[in-house]
Each structure stands twice: as C-alpha cells, then as structure tokens.
C-alpha positions in Angstrom: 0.0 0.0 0.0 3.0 2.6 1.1 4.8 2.2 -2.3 1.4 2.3 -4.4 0.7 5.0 -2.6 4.0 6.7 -3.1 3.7 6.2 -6.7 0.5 8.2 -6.9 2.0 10.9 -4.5 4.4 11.5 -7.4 1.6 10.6 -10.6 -1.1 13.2 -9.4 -1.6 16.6 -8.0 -4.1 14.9 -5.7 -5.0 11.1 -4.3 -8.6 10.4 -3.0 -8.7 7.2 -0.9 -12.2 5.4 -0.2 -13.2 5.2 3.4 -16.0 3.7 5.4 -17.2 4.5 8.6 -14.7 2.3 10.3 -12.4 4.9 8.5 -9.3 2.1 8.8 -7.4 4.2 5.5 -6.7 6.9 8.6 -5.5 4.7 10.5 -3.0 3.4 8.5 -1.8 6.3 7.3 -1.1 8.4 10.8 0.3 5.0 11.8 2.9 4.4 8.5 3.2 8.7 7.5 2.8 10.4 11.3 0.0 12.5 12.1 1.8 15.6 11.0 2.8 14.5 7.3 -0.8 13.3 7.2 -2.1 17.0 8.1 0.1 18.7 6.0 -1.3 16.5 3.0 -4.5 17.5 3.7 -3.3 21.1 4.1 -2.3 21.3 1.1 -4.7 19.3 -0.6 -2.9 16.4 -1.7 -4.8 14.2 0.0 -8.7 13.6 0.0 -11.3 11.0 2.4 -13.8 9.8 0.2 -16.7 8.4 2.7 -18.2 6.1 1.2 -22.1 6.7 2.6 -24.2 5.2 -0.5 -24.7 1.4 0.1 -26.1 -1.4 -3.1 -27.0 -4.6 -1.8 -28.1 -8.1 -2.7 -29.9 -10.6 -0.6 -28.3 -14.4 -0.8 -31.0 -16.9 0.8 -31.9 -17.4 4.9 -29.6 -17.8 7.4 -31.3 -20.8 8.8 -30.3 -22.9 12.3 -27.9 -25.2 11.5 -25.5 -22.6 9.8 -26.3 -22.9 6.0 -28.5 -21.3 3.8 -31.7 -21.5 2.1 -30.6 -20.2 -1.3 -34.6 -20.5 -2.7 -35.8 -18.1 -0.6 -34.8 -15.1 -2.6 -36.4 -16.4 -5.3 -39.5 -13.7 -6.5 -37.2 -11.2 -4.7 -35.8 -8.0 -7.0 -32.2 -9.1 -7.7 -30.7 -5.5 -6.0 -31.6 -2.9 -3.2 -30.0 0.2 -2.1 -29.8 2.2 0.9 -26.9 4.6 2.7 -25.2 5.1 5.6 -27.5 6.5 8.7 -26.7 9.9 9.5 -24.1 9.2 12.5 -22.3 7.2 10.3 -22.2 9.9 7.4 -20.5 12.1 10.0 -16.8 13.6 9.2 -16.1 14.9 12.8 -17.4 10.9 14.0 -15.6 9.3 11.6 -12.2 11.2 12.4 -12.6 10.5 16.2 -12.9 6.7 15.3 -9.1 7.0 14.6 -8.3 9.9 16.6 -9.2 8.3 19.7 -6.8 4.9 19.2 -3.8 7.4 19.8 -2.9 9.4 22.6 -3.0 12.7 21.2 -3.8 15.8 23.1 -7.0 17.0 22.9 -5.9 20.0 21.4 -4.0 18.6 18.6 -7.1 16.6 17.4 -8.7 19.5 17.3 -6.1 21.1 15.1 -6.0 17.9 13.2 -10.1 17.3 12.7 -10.1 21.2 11.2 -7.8 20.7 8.6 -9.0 17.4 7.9 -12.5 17.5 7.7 -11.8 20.1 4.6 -10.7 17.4 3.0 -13.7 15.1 2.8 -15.6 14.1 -0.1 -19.3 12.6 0.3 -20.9 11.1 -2.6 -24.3 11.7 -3.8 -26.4 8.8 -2.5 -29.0 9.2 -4.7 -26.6 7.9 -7.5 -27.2 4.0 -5.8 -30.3 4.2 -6.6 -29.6 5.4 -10.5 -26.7 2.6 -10.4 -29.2 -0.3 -9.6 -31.9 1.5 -12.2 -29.0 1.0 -14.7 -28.2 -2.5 -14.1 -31.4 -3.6 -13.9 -32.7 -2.1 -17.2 -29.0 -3.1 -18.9 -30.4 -6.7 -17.9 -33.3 -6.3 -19.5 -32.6 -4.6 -22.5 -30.3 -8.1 -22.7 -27.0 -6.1 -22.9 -25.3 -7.8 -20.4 -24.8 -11.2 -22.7 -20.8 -11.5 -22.5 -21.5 -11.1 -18.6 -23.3 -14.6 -18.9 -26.5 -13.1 -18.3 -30.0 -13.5 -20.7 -32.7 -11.5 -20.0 -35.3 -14.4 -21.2 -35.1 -15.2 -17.5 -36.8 -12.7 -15.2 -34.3 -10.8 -12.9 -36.4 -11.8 -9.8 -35.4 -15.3 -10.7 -32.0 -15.3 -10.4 -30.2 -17.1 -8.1 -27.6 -16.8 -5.0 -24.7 -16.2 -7.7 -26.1 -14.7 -10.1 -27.3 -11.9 -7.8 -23.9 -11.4 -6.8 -22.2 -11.1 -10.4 -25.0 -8.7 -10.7 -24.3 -6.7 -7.5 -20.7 -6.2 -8.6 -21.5 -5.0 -11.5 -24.0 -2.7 -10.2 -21.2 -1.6 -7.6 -18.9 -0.9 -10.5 -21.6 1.4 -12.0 -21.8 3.1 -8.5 -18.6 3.7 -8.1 -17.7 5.1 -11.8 -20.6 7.6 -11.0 -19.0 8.9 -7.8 -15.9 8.9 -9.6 -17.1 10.9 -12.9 -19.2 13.1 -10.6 -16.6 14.4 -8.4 -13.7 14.6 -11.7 -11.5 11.7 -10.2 -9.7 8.6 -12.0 -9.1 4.8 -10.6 -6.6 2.3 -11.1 -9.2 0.2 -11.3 -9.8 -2.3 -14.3 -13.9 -1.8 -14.6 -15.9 -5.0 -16.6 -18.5 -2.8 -17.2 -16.4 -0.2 -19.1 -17.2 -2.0 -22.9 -21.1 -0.7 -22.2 -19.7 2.9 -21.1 -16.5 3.4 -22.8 -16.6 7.0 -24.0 -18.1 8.1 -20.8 -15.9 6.5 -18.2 -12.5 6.8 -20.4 -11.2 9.4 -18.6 -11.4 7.2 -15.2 -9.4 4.3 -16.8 -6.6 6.6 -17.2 -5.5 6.8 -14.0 -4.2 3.3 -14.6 -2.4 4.4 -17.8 -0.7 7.0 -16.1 1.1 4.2 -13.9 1.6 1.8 -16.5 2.7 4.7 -19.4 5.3 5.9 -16.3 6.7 2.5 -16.2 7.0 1.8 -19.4 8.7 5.4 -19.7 10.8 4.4 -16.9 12.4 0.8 -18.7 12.9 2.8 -21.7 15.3 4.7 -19.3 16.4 1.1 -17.7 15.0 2.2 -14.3 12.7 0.3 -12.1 9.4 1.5 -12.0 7.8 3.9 -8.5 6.3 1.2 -6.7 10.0 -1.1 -7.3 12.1 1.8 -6.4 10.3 2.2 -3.0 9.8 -1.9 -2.2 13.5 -2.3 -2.9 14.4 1.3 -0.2 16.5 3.2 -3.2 13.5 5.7 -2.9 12.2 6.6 0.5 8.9 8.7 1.4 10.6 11.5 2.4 12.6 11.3 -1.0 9.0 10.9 -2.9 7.6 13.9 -1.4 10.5 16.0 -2.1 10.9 14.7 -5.6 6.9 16.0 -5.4 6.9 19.5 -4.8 9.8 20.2 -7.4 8.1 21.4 -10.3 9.4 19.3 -13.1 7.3 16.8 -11.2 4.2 18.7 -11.3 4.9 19.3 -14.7 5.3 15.6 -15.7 2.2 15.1 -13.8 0.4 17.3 -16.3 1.8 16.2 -19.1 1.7 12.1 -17.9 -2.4 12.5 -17.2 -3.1 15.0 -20.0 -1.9 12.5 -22.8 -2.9 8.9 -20.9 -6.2 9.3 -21.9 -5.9 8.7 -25.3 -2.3 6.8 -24.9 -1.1 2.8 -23.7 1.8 1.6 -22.9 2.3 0.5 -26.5 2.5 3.8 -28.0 3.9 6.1 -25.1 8.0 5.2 -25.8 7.3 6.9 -29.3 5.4 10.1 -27.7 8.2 9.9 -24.9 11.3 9.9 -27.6 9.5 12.3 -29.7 9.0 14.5 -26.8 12.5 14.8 -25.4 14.0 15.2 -29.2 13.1 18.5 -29.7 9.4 19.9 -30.2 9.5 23.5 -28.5 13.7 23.2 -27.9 14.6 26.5 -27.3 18.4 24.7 -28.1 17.4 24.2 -31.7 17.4 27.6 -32.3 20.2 30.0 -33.2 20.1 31.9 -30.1 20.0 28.3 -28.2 22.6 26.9 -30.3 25.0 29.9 -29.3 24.4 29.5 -25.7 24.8 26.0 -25.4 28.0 26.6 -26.7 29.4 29.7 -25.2 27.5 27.3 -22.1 30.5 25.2 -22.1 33.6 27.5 -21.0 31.4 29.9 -19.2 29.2 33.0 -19.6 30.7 36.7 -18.8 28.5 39.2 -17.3 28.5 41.2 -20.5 27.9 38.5 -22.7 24.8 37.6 -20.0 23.3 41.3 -20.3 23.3 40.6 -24.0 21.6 37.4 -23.7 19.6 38.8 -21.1 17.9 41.4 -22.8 16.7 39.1 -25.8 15.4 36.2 -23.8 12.1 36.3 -22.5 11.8 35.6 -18.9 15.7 35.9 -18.7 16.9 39.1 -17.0 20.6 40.9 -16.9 20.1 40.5 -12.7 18.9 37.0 -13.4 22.3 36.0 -15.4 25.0 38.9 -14.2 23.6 38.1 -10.5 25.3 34.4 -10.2 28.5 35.4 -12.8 30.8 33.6 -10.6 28.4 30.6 -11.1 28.2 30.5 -15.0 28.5 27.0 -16.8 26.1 24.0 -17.2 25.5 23.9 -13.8 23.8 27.5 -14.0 22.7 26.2 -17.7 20.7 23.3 -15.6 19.3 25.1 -13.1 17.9 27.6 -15.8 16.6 24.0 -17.9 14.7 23.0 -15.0 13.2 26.3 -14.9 11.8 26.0 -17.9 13.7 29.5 -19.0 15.7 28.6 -21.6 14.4 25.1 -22.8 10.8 24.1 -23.3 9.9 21.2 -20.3 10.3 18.0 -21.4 9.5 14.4 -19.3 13.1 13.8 -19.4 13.7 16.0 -16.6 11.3 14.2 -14.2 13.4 11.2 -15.0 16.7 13.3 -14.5 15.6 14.1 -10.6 14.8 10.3 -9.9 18.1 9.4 -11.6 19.8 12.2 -8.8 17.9 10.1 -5.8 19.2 7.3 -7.0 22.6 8.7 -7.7 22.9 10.2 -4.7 
C-alpha cells in the first residue's frame, strides 16, 4: 500500500482514498506517515477522504439454524436494493474521532487535526445508488449484459444466489464510476463494465495508464518502476515527497495525465522519444545553439546582459547576478526552470536518476 501509494504521490496533484465509517485508511496512514505529514497532505490538498455513505446490496437466501442457507428463498425477490449510511455514520467529525481516539494525542492537537482534515472530505451523492441499480437492472433487461453470462429471457427476480452477486458487482462498478465521474477523479481500477460505457468513463481508466505509461517510460530509461524503487528502499517517502513538490514533477504530472487518456503503454515510448527530441527546444534555435555553446567555457557578465535582454523571462540581474556561477551547472538550473528550454518528461526522469545517484 505505502509504495502504491507513493507512486500516486508523485503521478497526481491529488490522491482520494475510499473510506467507510470504520475509517481504517486513517488509520494506517497516521500509523505508517505520522499524524503531521498526514495534516500537512491534507493542508495542502494532496490528500482527499472519500466516505463512502451510499450502500447497493443483494440478498443471498436465509440464514437458517444449522449454519447454512436456504438459497430459494430469494427467489421472486428483485435481484438488487440500495440504501446509505445512517446519518451518524455519514458524520466527518465521527468518523475522524474513530481513529483519533486509538492514539494518545492531546485533545488540542485533534482538534487542530479534525479542522484541517474534515476540509478534505468528499461525500458522494447517495441518490446515485439508486440510479446505479436502475441502470443494471434495465441493462439486464434490454439483454446487454450477454458476454457477462447473463440472458434476459429469464426474469431478474429469478436469479439465483450467484447470479445476484455477479450482478451486485457490477451494479457496484456502476456506482462507483458515478461517484468517480461526478466528483472529476480517475481509478486504477480495471472496470468490466467499461465496454457498455466506454466514451463516458475513459477518462477514469486513465488513471491506470498514467502508472503503466510511467513505467514503461521508466524501462525505456532502464530504471525500475515507482512502486520497485520504494519496495527495494533506493526511494524513500521523504525522498517521494521532495521529488513531489519540485516542479518538473508537477509538470510531468500534467503532461503524464493529459496525454494517458488517449495513450497505452504501447504507443507512449514513441510520444516519450518524440517529446525529449526536440518539439519547443529552445536549443534548436540559433540563439539556443549559441548559448549551449558559449554554455561550455562559461558566460561573462557582459555577454549575460546581451543574452539577457533578448530572452524572454531571462533578466541581466537573473544571469550577471550568479556570474561567478556560469556554466552547465547555472545552464541546468535555468533548464529545469523552464527558461531557456521548453519542459520535457526527461527531466522528471533526471531528478529520480539524482535520488538514486545520490
């Protein structure tokens, strides 16, 4: 959980974890991050509570005294109900105490805690269980669930014990792409149900690419992927959330999610290469070409108020002020910055390389 979790601190701006109202997510992460990183990441946003309050339920026979069950008594029955959480358990401030209280923490620190926090929660709609069973139900009958095993020549009411189940988790995977595409999130999840929905539910799915198109980006450059690095300790968390805040990472992130949707793993080494060769390279013009060069021995002040005043975004007190610094290491910073040379996914790469280096 740690390193998939360390991956997506690095992948997106923002990770949303399910909860319930036993709220065990918290738990584990106060108990693995401290209850001060674990503020701070809701602080800043990067980390969301989603509590999960709508419920979509099936009913699999009668219990009955000598410990199985009567499987024909949900015959006649409809094949799906919903419900949601009762109001206590719907309750943010109840659900953080659930954790808070396991640890000895000072009353006045939970408080600080539960303010930040309870910013940070999300709570679905749970009307949409009711609209996910509604679309099961009529996807049955319409017979468009045939590859799922299922023929709507028999009546949904007469389904049995197992069917009812394929059919609830199905119906679950409808009610949780809904939450999802309501509230603008994605999922690493694989979703059966996506063939019926594809167009619709394609930006959710590419959550997944995003971690698959990184690692693929990642063996091109014969590096592990996230998740290996932190398993085998050559990346730490305190390393992943360093390597998170520079902004070549956020900038990989918005590049990473913006073309997953539309790219696999089979075609993102060719947008990767293409990318790094050249499109936008401020070094393939003239001007680049003569500071890459003059780059290599050093730059004087005068030849850096020259530069400076042709260059957007590149100032004589920019340049002249670190003089005593000039060379590629001054070149590099200016790189990362994005001043000279048009971003490119390489540099991402570059800062896990220097982790790994270092």
């Amino acid at each position: 959980m740690l390193a998939l979790l360390a991956e997506q601190f690095l992948l997106f701006d923002s990770v949303a974890i399910k909860t319930d109202r036993s709220n065990y997510p918290l738990l584990f992460l106060i108990g693995e991050l401290g209850i001060n990183r674990v503020e701070e990441l809701f602080r800043n946003g990067s980390l969301k509570l989603v509590l999960w309050t709508p419920v979509i339920a099936t009913s699999v026979g009668t219990q009955l005294p000598n410990g199985k069950t009567d499987e024909s008594t949900v015959l006649g029955s409809p094949p799906i109900f919903t419900g949601m959480y009762v109001e206590e358990d719907s309750d943010p401030e109840k659900n953080l105490d659930n954790i808070l209280n396991r640890f000895q923490i000072h009353e006045d620190r939970k408080k600080i805690f539960k303010k930040v926090a309870i910013q940070q929660y999300v709570l679905p709609d749970n009307s949409v269980a009711e609209k996910a069973k509604e679309i099961i139900l009529d996807a049955y009958a319409k017979n468009r669930l045939l590859s799922f095993g299922f023929d709507s020549r028999k009546d949904a009411t007469q389904l049995n014990s197992q069917e009812r189940i394929r059919l609830l988790k199905l119906g679950d995977e409808i009610l949780e792409t809904s939450v999802i595409a309501e509230k603008e999130m994605k999922s690493y999840d694989n979703y059966a149900y996506f063939h019926l929905t594809k167009d619709s539910v394609k930006h959710i799915e590419s959550a997944l690419r995003v971690s698959e198109n990184t690692s693929k980006i990642f063996q091109v450059q014969n590096i592990p992927d996230i998740q290996a690095l932190f398993h085998n300790k050559s990346l730490s968390l305190d390393n992943i959330f360093e390597l998170r805040d520079k902004s070549v990472t956020a900038k990989y992130r918005e590049w990473i999610n913006s073309i997953s949707t539309d790219i696999n793993a089979n075609q993102i080494s060719k947008e990767y290469v293409s990318e790094i060769t050249g499109k936008n390279n401020f070094f393939d013009s003239n001007k680049g070409k003569f500071l890459r060069t003059v780059g290599m021995f050093g730059i004087g002040s005068g030849v850096s108020a020259m530069l400076g005043g042709g260059i957007p975004g590149l100032t004589l007190g920019t340049v002249a002020g670190k003089a005593a610094d000039l060379g590629f290491s001054l070149i590099d910073t200016y790189i990362v910055d994005g001043l000279l040379k048009g971003w490119n996914p390489k540099m991402f790469i570059d800062e896990i390389n220097d982790k790994l280096d270092k």
